[in-house]
C-alpha positions as a Markdown table, in Angstrom:
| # | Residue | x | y | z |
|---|---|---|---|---|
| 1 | Unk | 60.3 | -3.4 | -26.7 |
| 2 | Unk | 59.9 | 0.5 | -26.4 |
| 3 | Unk | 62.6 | 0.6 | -23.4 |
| 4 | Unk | 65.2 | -1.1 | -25.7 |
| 5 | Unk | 64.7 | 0.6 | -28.7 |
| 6 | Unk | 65.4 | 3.8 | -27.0 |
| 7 | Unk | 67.9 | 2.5 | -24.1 |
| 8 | Unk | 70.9 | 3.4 | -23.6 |
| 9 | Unk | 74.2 | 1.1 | -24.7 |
| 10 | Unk | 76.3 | 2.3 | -22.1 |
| 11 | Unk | 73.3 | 2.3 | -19.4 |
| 12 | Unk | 75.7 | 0.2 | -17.2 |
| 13 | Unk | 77.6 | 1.1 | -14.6 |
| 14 | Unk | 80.1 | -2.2 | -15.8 |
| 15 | Unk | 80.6 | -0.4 | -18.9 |
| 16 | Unk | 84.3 | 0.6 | -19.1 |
| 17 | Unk | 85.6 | -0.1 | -22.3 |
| 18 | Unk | 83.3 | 0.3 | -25.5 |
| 19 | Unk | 83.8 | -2.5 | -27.4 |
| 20 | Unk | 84.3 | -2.1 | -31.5 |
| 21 | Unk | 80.7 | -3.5 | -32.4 |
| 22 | Unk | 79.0 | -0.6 | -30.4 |
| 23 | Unk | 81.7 | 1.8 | -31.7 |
| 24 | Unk | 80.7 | 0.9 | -35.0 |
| 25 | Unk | 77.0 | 0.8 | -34.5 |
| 26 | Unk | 77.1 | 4.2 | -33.2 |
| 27 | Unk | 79.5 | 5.7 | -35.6 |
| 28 | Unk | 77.3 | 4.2 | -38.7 |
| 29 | Unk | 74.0 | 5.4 | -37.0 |
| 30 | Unk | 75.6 | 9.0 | -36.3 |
| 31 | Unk | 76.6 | 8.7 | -40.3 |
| 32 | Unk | 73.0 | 7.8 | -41.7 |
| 33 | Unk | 72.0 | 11.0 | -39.3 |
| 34 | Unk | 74.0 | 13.2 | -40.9 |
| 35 | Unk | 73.3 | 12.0 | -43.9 |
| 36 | Unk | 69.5 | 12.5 | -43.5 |
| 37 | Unk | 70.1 | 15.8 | -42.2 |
| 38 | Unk | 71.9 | 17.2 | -45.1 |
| 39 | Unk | 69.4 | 15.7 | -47.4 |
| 40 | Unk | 66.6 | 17.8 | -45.3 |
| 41 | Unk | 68.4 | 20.8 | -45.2 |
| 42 | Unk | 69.0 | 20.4 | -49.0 |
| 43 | Unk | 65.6 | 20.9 | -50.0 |
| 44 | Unk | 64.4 | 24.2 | -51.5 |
| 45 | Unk | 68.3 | 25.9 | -49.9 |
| 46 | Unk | 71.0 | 26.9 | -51.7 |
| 47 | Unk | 74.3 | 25.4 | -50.3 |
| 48 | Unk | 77.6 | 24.4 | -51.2 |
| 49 | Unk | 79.2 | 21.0 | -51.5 |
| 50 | Unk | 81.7 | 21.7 | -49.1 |
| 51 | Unk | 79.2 | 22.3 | -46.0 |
| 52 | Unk | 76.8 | 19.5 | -47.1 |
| 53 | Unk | 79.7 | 17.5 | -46.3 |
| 54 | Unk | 80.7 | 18.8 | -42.9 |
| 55 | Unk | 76.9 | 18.7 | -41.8 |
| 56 | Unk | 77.0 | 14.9 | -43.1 |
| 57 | Unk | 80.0 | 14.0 | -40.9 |
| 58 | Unk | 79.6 | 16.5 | -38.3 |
| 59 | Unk | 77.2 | 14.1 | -36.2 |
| 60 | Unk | 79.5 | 11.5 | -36.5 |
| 61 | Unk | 82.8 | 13.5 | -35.2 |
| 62 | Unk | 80.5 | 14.6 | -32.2 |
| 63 | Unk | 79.5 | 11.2 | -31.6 |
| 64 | Unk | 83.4 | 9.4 | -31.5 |
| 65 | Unk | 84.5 | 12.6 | -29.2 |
| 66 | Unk | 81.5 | 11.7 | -26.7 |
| 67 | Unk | 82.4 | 8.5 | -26.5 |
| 68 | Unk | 85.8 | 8.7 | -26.3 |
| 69 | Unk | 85.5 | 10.2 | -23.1 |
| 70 | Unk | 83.4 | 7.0 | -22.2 |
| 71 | Unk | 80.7 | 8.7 | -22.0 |
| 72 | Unk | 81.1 | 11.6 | -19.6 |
| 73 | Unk | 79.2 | 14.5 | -21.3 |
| 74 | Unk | 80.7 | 17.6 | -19.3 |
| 75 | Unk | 84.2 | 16.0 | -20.5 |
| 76 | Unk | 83.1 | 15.5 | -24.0 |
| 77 | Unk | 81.3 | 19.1 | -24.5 |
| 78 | Unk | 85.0 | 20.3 | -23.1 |
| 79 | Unk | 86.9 | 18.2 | -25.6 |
| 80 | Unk | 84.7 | 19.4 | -28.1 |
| 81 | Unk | 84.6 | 23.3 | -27.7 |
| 82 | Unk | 88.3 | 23.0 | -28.0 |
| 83 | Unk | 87.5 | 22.6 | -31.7 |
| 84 | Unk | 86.1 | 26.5 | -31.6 |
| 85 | Unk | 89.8 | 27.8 | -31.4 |
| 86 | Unk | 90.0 | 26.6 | -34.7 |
| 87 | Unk | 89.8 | 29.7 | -37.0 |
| 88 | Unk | 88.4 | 28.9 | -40.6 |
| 89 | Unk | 88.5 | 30.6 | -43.3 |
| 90 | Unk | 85.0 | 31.0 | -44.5 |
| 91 | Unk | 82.2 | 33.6 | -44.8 |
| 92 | Unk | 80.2 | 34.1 | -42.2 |
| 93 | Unk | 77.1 | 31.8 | -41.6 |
| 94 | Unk | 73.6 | 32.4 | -41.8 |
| 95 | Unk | 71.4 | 31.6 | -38.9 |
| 96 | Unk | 69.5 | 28.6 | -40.9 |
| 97 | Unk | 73.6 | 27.1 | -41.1 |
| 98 | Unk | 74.1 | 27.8 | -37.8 |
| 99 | Unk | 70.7 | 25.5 | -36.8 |
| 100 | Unk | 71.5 | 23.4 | -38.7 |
| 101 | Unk | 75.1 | 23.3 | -37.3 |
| 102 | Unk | 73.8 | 22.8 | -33.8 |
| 103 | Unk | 70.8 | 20.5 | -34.9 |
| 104 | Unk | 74.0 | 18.0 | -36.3 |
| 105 | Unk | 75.8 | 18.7 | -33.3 |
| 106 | Unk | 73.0 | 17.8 | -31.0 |
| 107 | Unk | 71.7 | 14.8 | -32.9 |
| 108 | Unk | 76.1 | 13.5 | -32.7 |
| 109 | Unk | 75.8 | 13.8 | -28.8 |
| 110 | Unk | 73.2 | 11.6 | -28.2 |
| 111 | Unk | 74.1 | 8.9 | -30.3 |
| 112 | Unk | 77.5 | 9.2 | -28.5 |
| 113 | Unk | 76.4 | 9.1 | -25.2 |
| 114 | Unk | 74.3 | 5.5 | -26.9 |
| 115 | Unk | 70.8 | 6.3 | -26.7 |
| 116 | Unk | 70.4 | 5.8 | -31.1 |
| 117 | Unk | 66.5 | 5.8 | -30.4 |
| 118 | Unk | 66.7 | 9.1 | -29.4 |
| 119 | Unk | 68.8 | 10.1 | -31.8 |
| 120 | Unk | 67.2 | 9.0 | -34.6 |
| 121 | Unk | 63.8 | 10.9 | -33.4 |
| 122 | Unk | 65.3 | 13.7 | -33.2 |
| 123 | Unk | 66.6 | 13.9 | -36.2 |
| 124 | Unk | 63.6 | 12.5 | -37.8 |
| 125 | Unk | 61.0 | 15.0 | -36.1 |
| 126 | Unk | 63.5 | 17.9 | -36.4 |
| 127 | Unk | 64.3 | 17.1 | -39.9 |
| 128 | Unk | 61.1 | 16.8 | -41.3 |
| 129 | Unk | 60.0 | 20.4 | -39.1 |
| 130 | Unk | 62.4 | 22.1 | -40.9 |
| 131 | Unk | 61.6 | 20.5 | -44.5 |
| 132 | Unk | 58.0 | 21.7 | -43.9 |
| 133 | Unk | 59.3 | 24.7 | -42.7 |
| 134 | Unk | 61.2 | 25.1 | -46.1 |
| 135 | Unk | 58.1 | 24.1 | -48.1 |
| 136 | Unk | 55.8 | 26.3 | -46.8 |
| 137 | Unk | 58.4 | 29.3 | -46.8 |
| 138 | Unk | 57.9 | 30.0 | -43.2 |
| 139 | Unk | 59.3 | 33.6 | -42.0 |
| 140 | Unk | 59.6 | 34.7 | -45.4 |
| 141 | Unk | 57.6 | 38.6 | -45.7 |
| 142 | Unk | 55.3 | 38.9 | -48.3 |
| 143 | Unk | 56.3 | 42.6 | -48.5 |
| 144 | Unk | 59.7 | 41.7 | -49.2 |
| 145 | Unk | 59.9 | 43.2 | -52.5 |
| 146 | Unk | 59.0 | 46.9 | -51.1 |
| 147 | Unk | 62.3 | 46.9 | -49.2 |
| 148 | Unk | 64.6 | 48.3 | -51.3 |
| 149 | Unk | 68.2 | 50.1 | -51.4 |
| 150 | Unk | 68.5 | 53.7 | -53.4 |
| 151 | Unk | 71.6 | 54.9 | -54.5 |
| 152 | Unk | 71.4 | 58.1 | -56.0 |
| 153 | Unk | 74.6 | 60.4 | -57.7 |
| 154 | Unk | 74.2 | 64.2 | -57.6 |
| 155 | Unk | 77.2 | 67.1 | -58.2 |
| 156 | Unk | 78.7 | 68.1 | -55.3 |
| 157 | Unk | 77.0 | 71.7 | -55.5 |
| 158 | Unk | 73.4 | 70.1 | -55.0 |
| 159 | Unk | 72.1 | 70.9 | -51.7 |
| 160 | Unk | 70.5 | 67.8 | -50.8 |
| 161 | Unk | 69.1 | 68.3 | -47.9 |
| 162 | Unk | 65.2 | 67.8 | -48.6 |
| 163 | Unk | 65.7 | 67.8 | -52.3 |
| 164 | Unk | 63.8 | 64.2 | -52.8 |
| 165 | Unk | 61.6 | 64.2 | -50.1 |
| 166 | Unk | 58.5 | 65.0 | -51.9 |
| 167 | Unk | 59.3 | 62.1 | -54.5 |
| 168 | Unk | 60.4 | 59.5 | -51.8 |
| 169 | Unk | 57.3 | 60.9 | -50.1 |
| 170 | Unk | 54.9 | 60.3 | -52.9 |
| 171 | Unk | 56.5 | 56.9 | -54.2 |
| 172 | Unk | 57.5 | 55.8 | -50.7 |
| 173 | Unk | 55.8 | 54.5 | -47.1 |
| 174 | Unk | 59.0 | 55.3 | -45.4 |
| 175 | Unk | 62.8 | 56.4 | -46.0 |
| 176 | Unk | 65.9 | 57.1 | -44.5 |
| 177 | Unk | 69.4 | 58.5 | -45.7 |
| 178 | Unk | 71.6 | 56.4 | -44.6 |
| 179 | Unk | 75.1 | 57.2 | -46.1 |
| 180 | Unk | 76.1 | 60.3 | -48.0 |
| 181 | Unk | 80.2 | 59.7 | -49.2 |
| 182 | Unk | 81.9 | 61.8 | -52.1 |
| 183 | Unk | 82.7 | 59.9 | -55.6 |
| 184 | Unk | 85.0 | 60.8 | -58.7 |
| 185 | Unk | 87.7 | 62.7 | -57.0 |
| 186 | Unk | 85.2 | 64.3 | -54.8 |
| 187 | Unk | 83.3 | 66.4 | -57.8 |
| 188 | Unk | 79.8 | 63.8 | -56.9 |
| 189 | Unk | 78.1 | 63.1 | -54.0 |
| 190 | Unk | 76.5 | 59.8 | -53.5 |
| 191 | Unk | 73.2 | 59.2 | -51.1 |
| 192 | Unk | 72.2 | 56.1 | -50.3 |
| 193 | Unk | 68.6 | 55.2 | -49.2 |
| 194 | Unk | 66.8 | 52.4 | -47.4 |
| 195 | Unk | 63.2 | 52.4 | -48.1 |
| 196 | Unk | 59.9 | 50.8 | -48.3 |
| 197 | Unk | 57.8 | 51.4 | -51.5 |
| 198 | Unk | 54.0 | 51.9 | -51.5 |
| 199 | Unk | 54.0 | 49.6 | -54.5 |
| 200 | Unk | 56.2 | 47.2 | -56.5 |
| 201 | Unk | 55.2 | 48.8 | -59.7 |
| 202 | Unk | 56.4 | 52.2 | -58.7 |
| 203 | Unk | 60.4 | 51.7 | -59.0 |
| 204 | Unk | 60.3 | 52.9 | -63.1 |
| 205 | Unk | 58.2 | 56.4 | -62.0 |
| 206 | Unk | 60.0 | 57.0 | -59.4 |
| 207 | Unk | 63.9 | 56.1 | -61.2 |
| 208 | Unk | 62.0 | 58.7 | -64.3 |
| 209 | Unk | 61.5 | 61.4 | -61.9 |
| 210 | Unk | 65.0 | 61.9 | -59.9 |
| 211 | Unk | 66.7 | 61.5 | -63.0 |
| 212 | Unk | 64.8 | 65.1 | -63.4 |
| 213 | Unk | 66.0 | 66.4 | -60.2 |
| 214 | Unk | 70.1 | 64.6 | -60.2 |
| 215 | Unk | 71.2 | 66.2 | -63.7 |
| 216 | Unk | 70.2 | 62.3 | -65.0 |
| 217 | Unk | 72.9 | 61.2 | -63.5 |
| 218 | Unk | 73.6 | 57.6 | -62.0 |
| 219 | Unk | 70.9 | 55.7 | -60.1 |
| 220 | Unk | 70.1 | 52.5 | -59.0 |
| 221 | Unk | 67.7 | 50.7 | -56.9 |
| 222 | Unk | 68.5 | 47.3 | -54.9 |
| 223 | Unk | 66.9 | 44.5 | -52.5 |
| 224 | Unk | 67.6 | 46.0 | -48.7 |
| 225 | Unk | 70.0 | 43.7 | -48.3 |
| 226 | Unk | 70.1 | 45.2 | -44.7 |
| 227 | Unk | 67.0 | 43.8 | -44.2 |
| 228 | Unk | 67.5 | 40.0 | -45.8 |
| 229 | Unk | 71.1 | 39.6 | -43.8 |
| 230 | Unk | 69.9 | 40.4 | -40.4 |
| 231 | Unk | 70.1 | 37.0 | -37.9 |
């Protein structure tokens, strides 16, 4: 019973031709897989309608190229990589898309190469790592909200070399100027900061006390998106 459930259909060397019935069977399970997966992924993300769909039917379009070269995976993977000269038009993808991505990918090739058993554990035990992974909010810092962004606008005749150190010093584990560029026809200067604060509760004091040393002139404070955006 466990050697059927997770054979092979085409485990035959007879096997020249896939007949429609295991076309369909495979299509339809590589279509519930996709389905599952997007459901998984879908729990506690934020994602669009559009790639919900691809990651649906990716495991499917996988699973007809694979067996449309009759099974021959080194064939298939080339058929299928010819689909990366494809340029989209979209933003760039997050690491969690892109395992995902592969995770539908992977799930498409073994139910076209006919082993479903496999491919349904996989996407089973795969899916439901990630959903516990997304439920217990694994990777995610619990110092996240000390990594923050400061831009600050002084005139152009403010030397600022050093001026907020003793500020960022007092307020802050740990800074770095990161980008100093010229604003309003060149009559401001404007410094941009990544650093980590000693508190969570010290962005108002510390906001308070450069507007004292900028002329109270424009501030703000941001998530590191630096940080947050890294693969």
């Amino acid at each position: 019973m466990r050697s059927n459930l997770f054979g092979g259909l085409f485990d035959t060397s007879l096997t020249a031709v896939i007949s429609p019935g295991d076309f369909l069977l495979c299509v339809g399970s590589a279509l519930v897989i996709g389905l599952f997966l997007a459901m998984c992924y879908r729990f506690r993300s934020r994602c669009t309608r559009s790639f919900l769909a691809t990651l649906a039917l990716l495991p499917a379009v996988v699973c007809v190229v694979i067996m449309m070269v009759n099974g021959n995976v080194g064939t298939g993977v080339a058929v299928a990589g010819a689909f990366s000269l494809v340029r989209f038009r979209s933003a760039p993808g997050s690491a969690k898309e892109i395992g995902a991505i592969f995770l539908a990918m992977g799930t498409g090739l073994i139910a076209g190469m006919g082993y479903l058993g496999y491919a349904f554990l996989c996407a089973v035990v795969l899916g439901a790592v990630s959903v516990i992974y997304n439920q217990l909010d694994f990777g995610t810092e619990k110092q996240a909200a000390l990594y923050k962004t400061l831009h600050i606008t002084i005139p152009e005749d403010l030397d600022y070399t050093g001026v907020f150190d003793p500020l960022l010093t007092e307020y802050a584990s740990r800074w770095e100027l990161t980008q100093v560029k010229t604003t309003n026809m060149g009559s401001l200067f404007r410094l941009t900061y990544n650093l980590t604060l000693r508190s969570p509760d010290s962005e108002k004091p510390l906001i308070d006390k450069l507007r004292c040393r900028n002329g109270n002139l424009e501030i703000s404070i941001s998530r590191q998106e630096t940080v947050l955006g890294e693969l």
